[in-house]
C-alpha positions in Angstrom: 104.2 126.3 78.1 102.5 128.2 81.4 98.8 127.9 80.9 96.2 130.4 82.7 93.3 129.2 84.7 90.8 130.0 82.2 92.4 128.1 79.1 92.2 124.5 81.6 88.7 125.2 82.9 87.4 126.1 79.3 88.4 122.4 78.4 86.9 120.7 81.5 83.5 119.5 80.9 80.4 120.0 83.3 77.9 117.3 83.8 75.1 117.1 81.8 77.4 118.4 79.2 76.8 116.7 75.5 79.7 115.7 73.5 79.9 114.1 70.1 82.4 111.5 71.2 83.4 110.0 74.5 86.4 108.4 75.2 86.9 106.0 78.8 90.8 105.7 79.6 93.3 107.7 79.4 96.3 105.1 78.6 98.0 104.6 74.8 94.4 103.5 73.4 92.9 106.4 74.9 95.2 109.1 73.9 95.4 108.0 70.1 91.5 107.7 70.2 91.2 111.3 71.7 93.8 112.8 69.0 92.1 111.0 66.2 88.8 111.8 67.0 89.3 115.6 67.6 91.0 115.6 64.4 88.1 114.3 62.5 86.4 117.6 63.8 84.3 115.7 66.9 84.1 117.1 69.7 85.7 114.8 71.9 85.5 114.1 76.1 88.4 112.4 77.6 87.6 110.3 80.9 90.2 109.0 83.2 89.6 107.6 86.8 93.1 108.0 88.0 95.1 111.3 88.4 97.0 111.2 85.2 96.7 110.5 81.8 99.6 108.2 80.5 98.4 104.4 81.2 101.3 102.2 82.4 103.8 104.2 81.6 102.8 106.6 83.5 102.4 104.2 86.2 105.3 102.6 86.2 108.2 105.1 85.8 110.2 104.7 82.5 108.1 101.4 81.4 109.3 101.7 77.2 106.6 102.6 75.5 107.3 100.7 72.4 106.3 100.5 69.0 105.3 104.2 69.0 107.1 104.3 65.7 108.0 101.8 62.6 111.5 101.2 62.1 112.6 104.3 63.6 110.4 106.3 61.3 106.5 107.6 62.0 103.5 105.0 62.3 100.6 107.6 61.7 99.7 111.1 62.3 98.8 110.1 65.7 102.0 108.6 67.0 104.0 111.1 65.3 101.8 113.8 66.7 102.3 112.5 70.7 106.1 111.5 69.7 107.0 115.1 68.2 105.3 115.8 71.7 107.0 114.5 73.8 110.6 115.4 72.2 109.4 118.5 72.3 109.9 118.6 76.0 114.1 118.3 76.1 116.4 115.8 76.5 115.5 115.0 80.3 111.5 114.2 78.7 112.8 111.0 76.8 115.4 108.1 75.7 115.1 105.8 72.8 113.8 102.8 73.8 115.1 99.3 73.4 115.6 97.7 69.9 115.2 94.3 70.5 112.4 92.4 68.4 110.5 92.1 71.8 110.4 95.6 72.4 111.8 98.1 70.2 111.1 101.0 68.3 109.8 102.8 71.3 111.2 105.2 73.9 111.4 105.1 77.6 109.8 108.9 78.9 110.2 110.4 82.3 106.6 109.7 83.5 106.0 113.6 84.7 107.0 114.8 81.4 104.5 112.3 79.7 101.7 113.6 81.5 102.3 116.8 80.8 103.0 115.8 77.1 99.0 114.5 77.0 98.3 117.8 78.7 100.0 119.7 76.3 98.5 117.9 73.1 95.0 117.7 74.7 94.6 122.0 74.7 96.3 122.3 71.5 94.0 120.2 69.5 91.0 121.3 72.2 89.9 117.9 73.1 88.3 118.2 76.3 89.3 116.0 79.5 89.0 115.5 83.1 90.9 113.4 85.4 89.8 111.3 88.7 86.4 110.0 86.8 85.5 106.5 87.0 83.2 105.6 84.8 80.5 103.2 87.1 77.4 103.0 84.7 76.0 103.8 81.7 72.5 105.6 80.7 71.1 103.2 77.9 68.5 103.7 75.1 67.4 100.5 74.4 70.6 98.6 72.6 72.4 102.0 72.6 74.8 103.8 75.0 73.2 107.5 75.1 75.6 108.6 78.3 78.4 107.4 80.8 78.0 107.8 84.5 80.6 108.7 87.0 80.4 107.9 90.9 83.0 109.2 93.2 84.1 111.2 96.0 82.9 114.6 94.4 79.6 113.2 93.7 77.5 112.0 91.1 78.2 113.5 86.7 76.6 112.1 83.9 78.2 113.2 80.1 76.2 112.3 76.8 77.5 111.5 73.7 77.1 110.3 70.2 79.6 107.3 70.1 81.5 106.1 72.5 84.6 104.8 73.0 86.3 101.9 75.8 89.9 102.2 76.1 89.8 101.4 79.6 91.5 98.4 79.7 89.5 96.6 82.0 86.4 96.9 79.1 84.4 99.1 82.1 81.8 100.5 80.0 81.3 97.2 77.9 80.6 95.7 80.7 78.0 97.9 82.7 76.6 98.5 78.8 76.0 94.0 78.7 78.4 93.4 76.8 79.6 89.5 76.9 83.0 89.5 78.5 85.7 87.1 79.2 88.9 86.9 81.5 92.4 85.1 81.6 93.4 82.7 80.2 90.8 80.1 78.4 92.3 76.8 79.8 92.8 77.6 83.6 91.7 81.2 84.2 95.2 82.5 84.6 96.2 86.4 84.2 99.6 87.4 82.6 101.0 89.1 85.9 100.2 92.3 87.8 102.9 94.7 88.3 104.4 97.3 90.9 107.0 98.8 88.9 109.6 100.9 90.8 112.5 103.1 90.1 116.4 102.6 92.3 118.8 104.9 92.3 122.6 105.2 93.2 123.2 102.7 89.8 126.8 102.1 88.3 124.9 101.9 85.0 127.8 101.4 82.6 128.4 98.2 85.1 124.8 96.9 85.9 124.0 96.9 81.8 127.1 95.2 80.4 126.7 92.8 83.6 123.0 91.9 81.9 123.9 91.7 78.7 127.0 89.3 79.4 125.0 87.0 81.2 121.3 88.1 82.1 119.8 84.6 82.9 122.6 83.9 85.4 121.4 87.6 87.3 118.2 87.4 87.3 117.4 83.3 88.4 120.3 84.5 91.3 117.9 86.8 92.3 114.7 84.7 92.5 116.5 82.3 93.9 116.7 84.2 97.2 112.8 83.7 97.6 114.1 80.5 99.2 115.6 82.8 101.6 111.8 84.1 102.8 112.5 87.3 100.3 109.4 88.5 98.2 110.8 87.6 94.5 109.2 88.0 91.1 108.9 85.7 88.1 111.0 88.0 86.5 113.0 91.4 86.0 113.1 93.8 83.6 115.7 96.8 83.9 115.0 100.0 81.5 117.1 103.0 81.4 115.8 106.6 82.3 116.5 110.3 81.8 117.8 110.6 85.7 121.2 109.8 85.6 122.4 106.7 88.1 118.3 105.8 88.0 117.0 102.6 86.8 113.3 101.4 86.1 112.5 97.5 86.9 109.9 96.1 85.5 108.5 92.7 87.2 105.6 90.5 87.5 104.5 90.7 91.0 105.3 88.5 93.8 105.8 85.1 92.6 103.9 82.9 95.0 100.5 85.2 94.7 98.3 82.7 92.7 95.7 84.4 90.3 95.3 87.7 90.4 92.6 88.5 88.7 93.2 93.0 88.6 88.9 93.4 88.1 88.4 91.9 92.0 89.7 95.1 94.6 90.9 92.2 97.0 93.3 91.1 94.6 94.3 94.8 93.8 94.9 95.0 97.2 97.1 91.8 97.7 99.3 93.4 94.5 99.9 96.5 96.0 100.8 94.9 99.9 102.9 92.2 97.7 104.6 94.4 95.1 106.0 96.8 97.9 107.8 93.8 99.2 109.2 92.9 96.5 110.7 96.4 95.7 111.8 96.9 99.3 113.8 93.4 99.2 115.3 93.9 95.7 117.6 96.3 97.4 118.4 94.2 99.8 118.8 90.9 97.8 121.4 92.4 95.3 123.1 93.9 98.0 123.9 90.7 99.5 125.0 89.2 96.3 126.7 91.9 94.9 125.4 92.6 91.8 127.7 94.6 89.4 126.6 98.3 89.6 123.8 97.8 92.0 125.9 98.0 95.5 125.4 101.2 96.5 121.5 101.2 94.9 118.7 102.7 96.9 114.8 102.4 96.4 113.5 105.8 94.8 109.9 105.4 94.5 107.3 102.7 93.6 104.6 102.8 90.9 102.0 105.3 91.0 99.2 102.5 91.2 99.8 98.8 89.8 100.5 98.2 85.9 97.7 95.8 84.2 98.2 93.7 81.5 95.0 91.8 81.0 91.4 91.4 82.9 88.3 91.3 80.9 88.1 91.6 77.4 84.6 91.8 75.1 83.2 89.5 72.8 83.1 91.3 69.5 81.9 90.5 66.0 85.1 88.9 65.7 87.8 87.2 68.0 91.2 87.7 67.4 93.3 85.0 67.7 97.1 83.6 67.9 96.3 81.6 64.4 95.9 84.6 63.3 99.2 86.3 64.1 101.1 83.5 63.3 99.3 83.1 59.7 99.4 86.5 59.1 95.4 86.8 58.1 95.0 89.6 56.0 91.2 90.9 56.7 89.4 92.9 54.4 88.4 95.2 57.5 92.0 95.6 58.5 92.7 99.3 60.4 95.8 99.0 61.8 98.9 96.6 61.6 100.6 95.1 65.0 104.3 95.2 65.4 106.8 93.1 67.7 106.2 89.2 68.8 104.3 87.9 71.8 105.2 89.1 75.0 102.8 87.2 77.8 104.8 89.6 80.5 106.5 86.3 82.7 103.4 83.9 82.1 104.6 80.9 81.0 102.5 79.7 78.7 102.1 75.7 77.1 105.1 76.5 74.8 107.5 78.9 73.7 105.9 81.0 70.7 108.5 83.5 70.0 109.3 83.8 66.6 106.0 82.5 65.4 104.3 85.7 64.8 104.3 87.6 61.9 105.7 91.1 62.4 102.6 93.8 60.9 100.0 91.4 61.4 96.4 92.6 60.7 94.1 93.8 63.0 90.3 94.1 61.8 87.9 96.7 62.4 85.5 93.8 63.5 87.6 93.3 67.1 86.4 96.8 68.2 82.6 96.2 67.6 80.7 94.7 70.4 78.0 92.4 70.9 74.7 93.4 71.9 75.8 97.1 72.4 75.1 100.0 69.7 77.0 103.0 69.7 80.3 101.4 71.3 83.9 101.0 69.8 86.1 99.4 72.1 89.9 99.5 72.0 93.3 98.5 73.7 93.8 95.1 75.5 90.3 94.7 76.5 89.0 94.0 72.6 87.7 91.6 71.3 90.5 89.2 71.5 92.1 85.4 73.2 94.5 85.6 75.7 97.1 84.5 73.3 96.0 86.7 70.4 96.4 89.7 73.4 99.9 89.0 74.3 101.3 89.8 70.6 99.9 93.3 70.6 99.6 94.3 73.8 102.4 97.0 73.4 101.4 100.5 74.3 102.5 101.9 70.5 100.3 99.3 69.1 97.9 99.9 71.7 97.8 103.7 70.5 97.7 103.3 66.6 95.0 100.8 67.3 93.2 103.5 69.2 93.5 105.9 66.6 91.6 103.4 64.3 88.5 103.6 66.7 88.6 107.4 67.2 88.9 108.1 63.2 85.9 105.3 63.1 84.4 107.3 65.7 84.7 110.9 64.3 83.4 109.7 60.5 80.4 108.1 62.3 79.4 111.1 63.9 79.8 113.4 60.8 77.6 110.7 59.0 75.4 110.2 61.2 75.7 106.6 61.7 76.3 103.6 64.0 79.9 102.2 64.4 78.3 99.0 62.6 77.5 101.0 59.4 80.4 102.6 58.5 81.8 102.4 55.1 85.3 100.1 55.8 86.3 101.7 52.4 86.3 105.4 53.4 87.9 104.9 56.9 90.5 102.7 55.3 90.8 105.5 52.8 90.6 108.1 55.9 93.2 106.3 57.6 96.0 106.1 54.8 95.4 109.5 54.6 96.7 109.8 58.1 99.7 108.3 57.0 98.9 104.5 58.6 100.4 101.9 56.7 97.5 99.3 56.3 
């Protein structure tokens, strides 16, 4: 629906401004924060450095975003909320997702209509937000975060809050707050992959799809196998379905001879984004030349907005998640939200195959969101308090949003109470939560 000039700018804050909650990152943990915590009646700043809210899938053109629902059927106030949303935009805003148990229950949304879907649901509810705000520092009060800083091209803005909340992915104000941090993966320091997605069009989609499912395997190791050839190949390929008609989304995980790439460092950002253009521009090329079924007359329509991240540094917390518990499905008496799907290390290979050996609705405790060190701080999405392992099983964005809904509800009833995110009552936001329909 149009909007007028004065409706934006009464939702865009100033600096200085004071705010009872602040959220850092505007992906899946961020949104669901910024919905929950408005709804618990705090007034809520959104901050995200790039220029669109939406996370990967925004990023990465028709990525599915999946587990935004259970079994079909709503997860939570919150995901039904940004789901309703974004069906609300037509038939050319969205596609059910995949239903396979690595990535189902989701949908795959055109990424212009998702931005405008977080738009749209930001103004309705009156959270406030702004865009192109990196968050660089922190203003501390002794053990407490009192304010976040951000440092860019338009100069210098500094916001105060209450409680804050880090759903930046990368764990940003954790870390200029002192938080202990980690990165990779514990044994060697390895990354899951980095990720230029890209979009082709021209696709004889009835073709290319019942070519995969016959025999995907055989496709994809023919394509990788042209990196003998001097072509840029990735690890692996991933093809999704959009609303464009003929267009196709391909997922990937980065040129496969680009060691560690360790998304925190801007030199390895920078080799990504030189890399993963290659590797778009000689897909075309490569299944050209071996005549993939529906892809012979495919052409490259655009790359990914920026690169898609699936793990850099995540906090130490008052707990550690771990695989152990996925697999055991450890139910914890601080448990806020429930993690759906299996592990999905996006192309890593790890020390063995652990499909199968997670328990689907697995536990997630209140305990992985509470820093070291650091008052005042919830921190959600992939850079919680967990291992590498324990990351990989709920690293999907649906998860990534209902677990983000947790922290802004946690948020919210801390600033009503007037109390530290260490304090609260598990009881009542339990309670708080099943009242918001999650299934804990």
């Amino acid at each position: 629906m149009r909007k007028q000039r004065t409706e934006i700018e009464a939702l865009l804050p100033q600096s200085t401004d004071n705010f009872d909650v602040i959220i850092v990152g505007g992906g899946p943990a961020g949104i669901g924060a910024a919905i929950a915590s408005t709804m618990g009646g705090a007034k809520t700043l959104l901050l995200e450095d790039r220029t669109f809210f939406g996370g990967v899938a925004a990023v990465s053109g028709w990525m599915p975003m999946n587990r935004l629902m259970l079994e079909g059927l709503s997860r939570g106030d919150v995901c039904d909320l940004f789901v309703r949303k974004v069906r609300s935009l037509g038939v050319d805003a969205s596609l059910m997702g995949k239903t396979s148990w690595v990535d189902g229950d989701g949908l795959h949304i055109h990424p212009d209509y998702l931005r405008l879907a977080v738009y749209e649901i930001m103004e309705d509810i009156g959270c406030h937000y702004l865009l192109r705000s990196p968050v660089t520092g922190v203003e501390m009060d002794g053990n407490k975060i009192k304010a976040v800083i951000c440092d860019g091209k338009f100069g210098r803005s500094v916001y105060y809050g209450k409680i804050f909340i880090d759903a930046s992915g990368d764990g940003d104000v954790a870390y200029y707050a002192g938080v202990p941090t980690v990165k990779g993966r514990e044994s060697d320091g390895v990354f899951m992959p980095v990720t230029l997605g890209f979009v082709i069009a021209g696709v004889d989609e009835e073709r290319l799809f019942e070519a995969l499912d016959k025999d995907y395997l055989t496709i994809v190791n023919s394509i990788k196998a042209m990196g003998g050839k001097g072509y840029a190949t990735s690890m692996f390929y991933s093809f999704d379905k959009t609303t464009v008609p003929g267009a196709v989304s391909i997922n990937n995980g980065g040129q496969d001879d680009d060691g560690i790439i360790d998304a925190s460092d801007l030199h390895h950002t920078n080799i990504s984004l030189r890399t993963g253009l290659q590797v778009a521009m000689d897909f075309i090329t490569i299944v050209k030349e071996l005549k993939i079924p529906g892809l012979e007359n495919c052409v490259l329509i655009r790359t990914g907005a920026d690169l898609g991240i699936r793990e850099t540094r995540r906090i130490i917390g008052d707990y550690v998640m771990t695989l152990e518990d996925s697999q055991q499905g450890v139910e914890f008496d601080d448990v806020v939200a429930r993690r759906y799907g299996t592990i999905d290390p996006g192309g890593l290979v790890e020390d063995k195959d652990y499909h199968g050996s997670i328990i689907n609705g697995h536990a997630y405790p209140y305990r992985c969101m509470l820093p070291k060190n650091v008052e005042g701080l919830l921190v959600a999405g992939r850079c919680a308090s967990l291992t590498h392992l324990a990351l990989t099983t709920c690293k999907s964005m649906g998860n990534m949003m209902g677990i983000g809904s947790s922290a802004g509800t946690a948020a919210a009833m801390c600033v009503k109470e007037s109390i530290a995110p260490r304090d609260i009552d598990i009881k009542k936001l339990q309670q708080r939560l099943r009242e918001m329909n999650v299934k804990l």
